[in-house]
N, C-alpha and C positions, 0 to 999 in steps of 0.2 A: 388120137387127137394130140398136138403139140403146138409149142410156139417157136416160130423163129427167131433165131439170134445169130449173131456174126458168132460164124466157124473160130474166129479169133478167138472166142472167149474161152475156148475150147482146144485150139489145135495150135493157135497163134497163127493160123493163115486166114487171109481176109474172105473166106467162104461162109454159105449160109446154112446152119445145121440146125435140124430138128432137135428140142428134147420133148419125151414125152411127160406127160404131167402124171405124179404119181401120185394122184388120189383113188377112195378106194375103188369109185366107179369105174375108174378106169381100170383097173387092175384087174376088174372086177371082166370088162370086157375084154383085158388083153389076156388074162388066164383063159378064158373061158374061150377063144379064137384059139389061143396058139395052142392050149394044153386040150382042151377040151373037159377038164373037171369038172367035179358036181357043184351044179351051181349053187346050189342050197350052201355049202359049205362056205365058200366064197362068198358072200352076201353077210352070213355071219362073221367073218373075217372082217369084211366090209363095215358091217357095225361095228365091230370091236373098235375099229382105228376111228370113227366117227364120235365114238362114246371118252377116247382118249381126245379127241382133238377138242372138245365141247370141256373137259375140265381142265384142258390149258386156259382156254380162252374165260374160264369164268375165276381159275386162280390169278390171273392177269388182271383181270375187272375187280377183282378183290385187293389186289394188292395195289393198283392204280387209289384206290377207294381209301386205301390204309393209311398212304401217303400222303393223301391230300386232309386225312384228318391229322396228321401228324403234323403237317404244315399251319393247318390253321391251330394247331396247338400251343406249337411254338411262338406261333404269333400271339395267340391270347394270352402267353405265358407273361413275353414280354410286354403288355398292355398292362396287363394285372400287377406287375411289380412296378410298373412306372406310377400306377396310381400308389401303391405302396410306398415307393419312398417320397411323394408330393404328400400322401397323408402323415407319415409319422418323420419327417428331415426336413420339410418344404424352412427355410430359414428363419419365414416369417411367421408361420401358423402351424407347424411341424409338432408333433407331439411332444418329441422330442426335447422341442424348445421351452414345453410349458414347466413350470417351476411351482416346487411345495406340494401346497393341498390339491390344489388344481389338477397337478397329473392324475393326481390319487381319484381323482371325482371324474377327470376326461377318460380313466382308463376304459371303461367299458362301451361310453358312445362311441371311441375309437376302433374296438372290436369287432362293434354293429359295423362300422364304414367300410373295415377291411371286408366283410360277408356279402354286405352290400354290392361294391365292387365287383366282388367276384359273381355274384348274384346277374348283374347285369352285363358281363361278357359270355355268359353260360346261361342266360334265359331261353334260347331259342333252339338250345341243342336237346337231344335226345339225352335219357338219363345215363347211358352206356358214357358218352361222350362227358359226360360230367364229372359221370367219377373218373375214368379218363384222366380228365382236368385236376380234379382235384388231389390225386394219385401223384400225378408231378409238380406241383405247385406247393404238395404239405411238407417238404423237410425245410424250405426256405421258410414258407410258413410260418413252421413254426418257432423257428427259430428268434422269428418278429416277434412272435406274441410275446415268446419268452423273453427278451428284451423290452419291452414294453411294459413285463409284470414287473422285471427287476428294475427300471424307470420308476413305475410307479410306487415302489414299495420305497425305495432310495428316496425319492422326492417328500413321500409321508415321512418319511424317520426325519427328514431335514428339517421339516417345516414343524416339527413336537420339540425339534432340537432349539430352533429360532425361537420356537413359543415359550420352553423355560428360559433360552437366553432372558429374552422378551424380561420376563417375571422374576427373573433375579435384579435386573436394572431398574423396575418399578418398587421392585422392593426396597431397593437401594434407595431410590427415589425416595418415597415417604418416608425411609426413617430420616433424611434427613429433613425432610418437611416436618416431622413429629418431634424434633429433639427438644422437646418442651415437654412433649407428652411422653412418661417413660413408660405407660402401658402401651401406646401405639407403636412406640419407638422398639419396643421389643418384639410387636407382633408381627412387625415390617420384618426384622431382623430374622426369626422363626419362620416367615415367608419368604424369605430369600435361600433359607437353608434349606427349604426340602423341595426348592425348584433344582437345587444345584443337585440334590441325590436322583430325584429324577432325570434330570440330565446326566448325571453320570451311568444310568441305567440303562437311556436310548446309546450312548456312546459305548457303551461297552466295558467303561471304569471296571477295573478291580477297586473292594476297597477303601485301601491305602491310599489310591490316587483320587476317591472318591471325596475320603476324608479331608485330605491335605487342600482339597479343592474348596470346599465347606471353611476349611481356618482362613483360607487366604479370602476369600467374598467376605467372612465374617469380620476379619480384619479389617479392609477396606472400609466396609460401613462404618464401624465405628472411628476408623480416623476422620472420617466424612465430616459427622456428627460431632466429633471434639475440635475441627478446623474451629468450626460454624461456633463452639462453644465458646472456643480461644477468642474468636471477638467478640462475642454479646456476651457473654458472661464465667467468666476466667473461675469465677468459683465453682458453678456447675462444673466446667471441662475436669477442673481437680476433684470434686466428686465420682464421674463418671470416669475418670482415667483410673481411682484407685479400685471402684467396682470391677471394672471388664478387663484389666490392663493384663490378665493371663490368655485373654482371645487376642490380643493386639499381637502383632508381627516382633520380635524381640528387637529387631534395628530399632522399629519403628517406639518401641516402649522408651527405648533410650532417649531419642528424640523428643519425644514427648513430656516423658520427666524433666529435662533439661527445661523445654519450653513451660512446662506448666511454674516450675520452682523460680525462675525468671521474671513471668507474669505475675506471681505472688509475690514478690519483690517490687516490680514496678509499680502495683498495687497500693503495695504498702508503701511506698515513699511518696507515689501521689495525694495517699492521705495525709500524712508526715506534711510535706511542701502545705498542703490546703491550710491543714491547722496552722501551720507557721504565717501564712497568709492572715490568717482571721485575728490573729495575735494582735495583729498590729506594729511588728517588728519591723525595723529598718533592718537592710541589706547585711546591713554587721552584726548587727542582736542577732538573726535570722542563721548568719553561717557561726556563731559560737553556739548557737542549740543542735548545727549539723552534728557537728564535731563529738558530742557529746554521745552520739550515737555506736555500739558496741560494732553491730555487725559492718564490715567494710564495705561490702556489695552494698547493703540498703544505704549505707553515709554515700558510696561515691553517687548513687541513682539520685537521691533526695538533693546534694550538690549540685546536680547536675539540673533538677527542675528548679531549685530555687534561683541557678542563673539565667535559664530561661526565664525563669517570671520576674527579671529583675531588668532581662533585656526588653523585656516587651512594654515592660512599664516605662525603661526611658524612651521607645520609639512613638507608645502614645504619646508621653509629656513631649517629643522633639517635632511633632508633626503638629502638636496643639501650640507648641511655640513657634513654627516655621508659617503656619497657617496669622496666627496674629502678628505676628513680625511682618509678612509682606502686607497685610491688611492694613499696619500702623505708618508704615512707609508710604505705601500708594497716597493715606491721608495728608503724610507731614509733605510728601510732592507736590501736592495739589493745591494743598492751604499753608504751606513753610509755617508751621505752628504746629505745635502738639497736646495744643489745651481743646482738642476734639477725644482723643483716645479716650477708648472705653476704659471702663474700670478694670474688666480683665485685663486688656491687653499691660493697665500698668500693673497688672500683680504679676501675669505670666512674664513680662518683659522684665530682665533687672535695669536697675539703674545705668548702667555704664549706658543702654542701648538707648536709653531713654535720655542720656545727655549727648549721645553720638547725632540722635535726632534732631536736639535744640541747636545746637552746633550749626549742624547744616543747614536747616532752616533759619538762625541766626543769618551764616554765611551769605546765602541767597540773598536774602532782601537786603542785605548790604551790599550788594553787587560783587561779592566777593569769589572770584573763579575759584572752582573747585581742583585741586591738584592732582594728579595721579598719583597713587602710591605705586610704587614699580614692582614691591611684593607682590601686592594681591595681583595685578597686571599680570606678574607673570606665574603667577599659580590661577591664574583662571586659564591662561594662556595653554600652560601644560596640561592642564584637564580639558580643554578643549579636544588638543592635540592627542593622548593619551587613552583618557574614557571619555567617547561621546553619548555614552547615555546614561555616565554619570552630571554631565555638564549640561544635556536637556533638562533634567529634572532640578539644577539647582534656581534657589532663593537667588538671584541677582538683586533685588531691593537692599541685601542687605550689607551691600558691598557699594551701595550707592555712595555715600559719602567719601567715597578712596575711590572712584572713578572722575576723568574729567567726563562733561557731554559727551563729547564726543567720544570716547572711552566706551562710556557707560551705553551711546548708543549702540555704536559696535559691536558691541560683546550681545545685546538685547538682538540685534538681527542675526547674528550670529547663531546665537541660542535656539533662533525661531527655523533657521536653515537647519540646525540638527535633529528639530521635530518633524518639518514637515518635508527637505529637500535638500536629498542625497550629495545630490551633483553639485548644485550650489554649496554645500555645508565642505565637500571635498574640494573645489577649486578656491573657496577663501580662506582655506588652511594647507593650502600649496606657501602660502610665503611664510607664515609661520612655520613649518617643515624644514624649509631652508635655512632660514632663521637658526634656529637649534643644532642643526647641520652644524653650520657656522659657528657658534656657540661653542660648542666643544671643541674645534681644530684652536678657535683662539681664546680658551679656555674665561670666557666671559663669564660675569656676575650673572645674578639673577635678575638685577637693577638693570647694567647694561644690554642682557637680553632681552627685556621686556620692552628698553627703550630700542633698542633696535625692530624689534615686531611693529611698535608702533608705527615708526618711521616709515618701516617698509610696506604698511597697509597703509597707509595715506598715502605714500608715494603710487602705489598699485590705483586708488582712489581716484587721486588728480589724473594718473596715467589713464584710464579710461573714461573721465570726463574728457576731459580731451581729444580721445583720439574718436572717440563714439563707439571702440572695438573693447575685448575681452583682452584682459593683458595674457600670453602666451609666459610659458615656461620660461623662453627665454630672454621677454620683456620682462619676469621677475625679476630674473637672475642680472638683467642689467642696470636695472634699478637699484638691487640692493649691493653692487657691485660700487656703483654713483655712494650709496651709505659707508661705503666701508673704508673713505678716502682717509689715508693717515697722515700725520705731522700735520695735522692742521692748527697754527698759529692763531690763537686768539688773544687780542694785546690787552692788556691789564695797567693798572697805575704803576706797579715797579717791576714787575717782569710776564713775559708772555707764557701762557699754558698751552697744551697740548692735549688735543681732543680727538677721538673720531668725528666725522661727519654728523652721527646719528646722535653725537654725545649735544649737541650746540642747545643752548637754550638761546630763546627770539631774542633776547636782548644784546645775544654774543653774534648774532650773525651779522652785524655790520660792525666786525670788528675781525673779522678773518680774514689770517690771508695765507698762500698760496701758492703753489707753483704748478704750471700751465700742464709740466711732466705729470702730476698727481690726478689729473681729472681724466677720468676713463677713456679710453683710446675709443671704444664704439660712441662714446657720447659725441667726445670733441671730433670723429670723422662724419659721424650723422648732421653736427653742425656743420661745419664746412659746408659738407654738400649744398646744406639747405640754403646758408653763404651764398655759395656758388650757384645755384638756382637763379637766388635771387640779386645778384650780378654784383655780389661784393667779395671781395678777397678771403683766405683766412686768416691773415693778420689782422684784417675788421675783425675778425670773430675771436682772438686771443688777445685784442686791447680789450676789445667789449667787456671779456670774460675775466680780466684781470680789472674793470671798474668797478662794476658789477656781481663781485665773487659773492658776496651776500646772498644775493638773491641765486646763484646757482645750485644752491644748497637747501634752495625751500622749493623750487620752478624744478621739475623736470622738463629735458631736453626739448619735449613736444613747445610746452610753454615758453621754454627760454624762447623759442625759436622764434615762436610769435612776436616775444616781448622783442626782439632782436630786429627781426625784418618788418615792424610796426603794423601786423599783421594782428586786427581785431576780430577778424572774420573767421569763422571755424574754416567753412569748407576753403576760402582761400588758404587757411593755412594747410589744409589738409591737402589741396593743390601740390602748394610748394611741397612738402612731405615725399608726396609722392612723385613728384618730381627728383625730389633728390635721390628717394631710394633708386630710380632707373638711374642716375649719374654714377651712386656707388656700385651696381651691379656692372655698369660699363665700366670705370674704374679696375672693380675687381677682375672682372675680365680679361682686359688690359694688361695688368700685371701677371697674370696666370700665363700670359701667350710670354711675356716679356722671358719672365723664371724659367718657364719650358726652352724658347729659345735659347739661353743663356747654359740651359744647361745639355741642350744637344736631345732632348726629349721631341723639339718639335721641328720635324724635318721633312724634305718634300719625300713623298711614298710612291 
């Protein structure tokens, strides 16, 4: 019996050849045809090769079988450590992660979880299969656990380490909460030392480094305890520093004797000052009992408190007299009489103040204008300008009688801008600023500074009544430019004087006179214009201005201008104004092209 196949597979030519199949039966009949042999022999032959061919195929089924537990070996392997490292690394709830006592107490449920695990990928197999399993899963195994114990064991040592920390800072704690109590204070102290020897026992301390650990914690507490002593009570601290001061840190002893010998000196001069106090000594009896004193250290401390107590005595007496002094003013204001004032006010007040009072209340109901003193004007002036929160705080009442009204009110709103408004309090000491400026290049008095701030805040004054606007920097600076006009002629019974502008008293200004060159180049072109506006020449404007020189010295421009083009009307005046200001911008313009062409600047491009 055979099967056919192409000759090719065989000869390489495309024919069809038998092969016979060589099993035993066959064999069994092609012996036994072609040879004729005993059959019986043959047959066992037969079986022999039937009995080999039967443990191929079952060592094959076996090893098929092997394979595929090996497969799913490898797989459960990797199942089993994945749950492994989700139970002890998972980032969130990983054993790994747990800290202190905790690990120490999670060690063994986590043990249970590992078995568990493994328990439920290996429930359904045969026991051969198990051990199997657990045969290659135990060196990784265990490797885990052993990690886990040393986890555990590390995290307990930490957390006994934390817990003496813990109880050496508690103990710290109460003694300084007991430093009243030297039996508590000491037993806190003895509890802190044998937390520290116990920690140094989890840690490993030799010792030397056990000891040295014990002086420094021991140290510590007690400077704790003598801080706390040094302020509530300096005599204890010197008690308890000469007690323990061989447990204290040696820097720290130095320190502390310094400070304790310090505070028994300040001590004692406080008492020193007290008694001197109780004595009843004046300021000068008081420092010839200093003096008298041996040690230097205790004279210069006790000096030093008896001037304090000598300052604070005149700032009550200067605040009990500054408080009745405005009190005794506001009355002599209101009633120009001073036969109301209390009895204190006349004991705290001296005389001088108490006749400054009558004075001015005399002055008043006499109708008699109060005059500026140009001193105080301009020493309030400089305090203004200088310290403003020494100038909010002062007494102006008492400066009343050396102010005129208007003075006096000025400086009062002034006062009230520096308490309550910045902006304001800063733009109405813009012209005083300049003022001072000026001051010094023309090396002015203090009389003529003062009179020129004046000048120039009334001028700023009428300047924006008038215009209804906020006078600008450089409506200052033209104003007090209009002040600063020199050689001004005021004619007299035998010869003529010479003033500034700012210097004129009312009675002098219809006696000045002038020249037309002298008056500010921006004033007399703002006139014009305004002139020009209103359809008169500037020669109308320079007779005007030389009949009328009086009045230009008290009338800024805006008003001249009015008084000039009979203009009672605000906004018409403020019309013309602004009309002229567009005449001088064309004007200037004008001339700007004229200069340019003239000078080859402005040419066709």
């Amino acid at each position: 019996m055979g099967i056919k196949v192409p000759a090719a597979i065989e000869s390489g030519v495309g024919q069809v050849k038998t092969i016979p199949l060589n099993t035993p039966a066959q064999r069994l009949q092609t012996d036994s045809g072609m040879f004729g042999g005993d059959k019986a022999q043959a047959m066992i032959e037969a079986g022999r090769d039937l009995g080999r061919t039967a443990d191929l195929l079952h060592k094959r089924a076996m090893d098929m079988k092997k394979e595929d537990q090996d497969a799913e070996l490898e797989k459960a392997e990797l199942q089993y450590f994945d749950e492994v490292r989700k139970l002890l690394q998972d980032p969130e709830k990983g054993y790994f992660t747990i800290k202190g006592k905790a690990a120490f107490d999670a060690h063994d449920t986590t043990v249970s979880n590992l078995k568990k695990a493994a328990d439920q990928i290996t429930s359904k197999w045969p026991e051969g299969m198990r051990q199997r399993f657990n045969e290659k899963v135990s060196a990784r195994r265990n490797t885990a656990l052993d990690q886990m114990a040393r986890h555990a064991a590390s995290e307990r040592n930490q957390h006994f380490i934390d817990l003496r920390k813990a109880q050496v800072e508690k103990a710290s704690e109460d003694a300084l909460a007991n430093w009243t109590d030297h039996q508590a204070l000491d037993a806190a102290i003895d509890r802190g030392l044998e937390a520290v020897h116990e920690l140094g026992k989890l840690q490993g301390w030799s010792k030397e480094v056990t000891d040295q650990a014990k002086f420094n914690i021991q140290s510590a507490m007690h400077i704790k305890v003598l801080d706390r002593m040094m302020v509530e009570s300096p005599s204890m601290a010197k008690a308890y520093f000469a007690k323990n001061k061989e447990e204290i840190d040696p820097e720290q002893q130095v320190k502390y004797q310094d400070q304790i010998n310090t505070q028994a000196i300040l001590q004692q001069a406080q008492s020193i000052s007290d008694q001197l106090g109780r004595m009843g000594l004046d300021y000068g009896q008081q420092l010839q009992e200093v003096q008298k004193l041996r040690d230097p250290d205790l004279r210069k401390e006790v000096l030093t408190l008896v001037d304090a107590n000598q300052k604070r005595i005149k700032a009550v007496r200067q605040d009990r007299h500054d408080r009745l002094s405005n009190e005794a003013w506001n009355i002599v204001e209101k009633e120009l009489s001073t036969k109301n004032l209390s009895p204190e006010m006349r004991t705290v007040l001296d005389g001088d103040e108490i006749e400054k009072m009558d004075k001015y209340a005399s002055d008043k109901l006499g109708g008699k204008p109060i005059q500026t003193n140009w001193e105080t004007y301009y020493a309030l002036s400089t305090m203004a300008t200088d310290n403003k929160e020494a100038f909010a705080k002062l007494n102006l009442m008492t400066m009343r009688p050396e102010l005129s009204d208007a003075d006096f009110k000025q400086f009062v709103n002034l006062q009230q801008s520096a308490k309550t408004n910045d902006a304001e309090y800063t733009k109405v000491m813009t012209p005083n600023q300049m003022v001072n400026s000026v001051a010094i290049q023309m090396d002015l008095s203090k009389k003529k500074t003062a009179q020129l701030q004046q000048a120039l805040q009334n001028e700023v004054y009428a300047f924006e009544t008038a215009t209804g606007k906020k006078a600008t920097p450089k409506d200052v600076q033209d104003l007090l430019d209009n002040r600063l006009l020199t050689e001004v002629r005021v004619g007299g019974m035998l010869w003529d004087s010479e003033k500034h502008a700012f210097e004129l008293e009312d009675a002098e200004r219809s006696k000045v006179s002038i020249k037309l060159d002298q008056i500010g180049t921006g004033q007399r072109r703002r006139l014009h214009a305004v002139a020009l506006a209103a359809g008169l020449s500037n020669e109308d404007v320079d007779k005007d201005l030389l009949e009328h020189l009086g009045g230009a010295f008290t009338l800024n421009d805006h008003e001249y201008a009015a008084q000039l083009l009979g203009l009672s009307d605000k906004a018409e005046l403020l019309g013309a104004i602004e009309k002229a200001d567009g005449l001088l911008q064309k004007q200037e313009y004008e001339n700007t092209v004229k200069e340019m062409e003239a000078t080859g600047e402005l040419g066709v491009r």
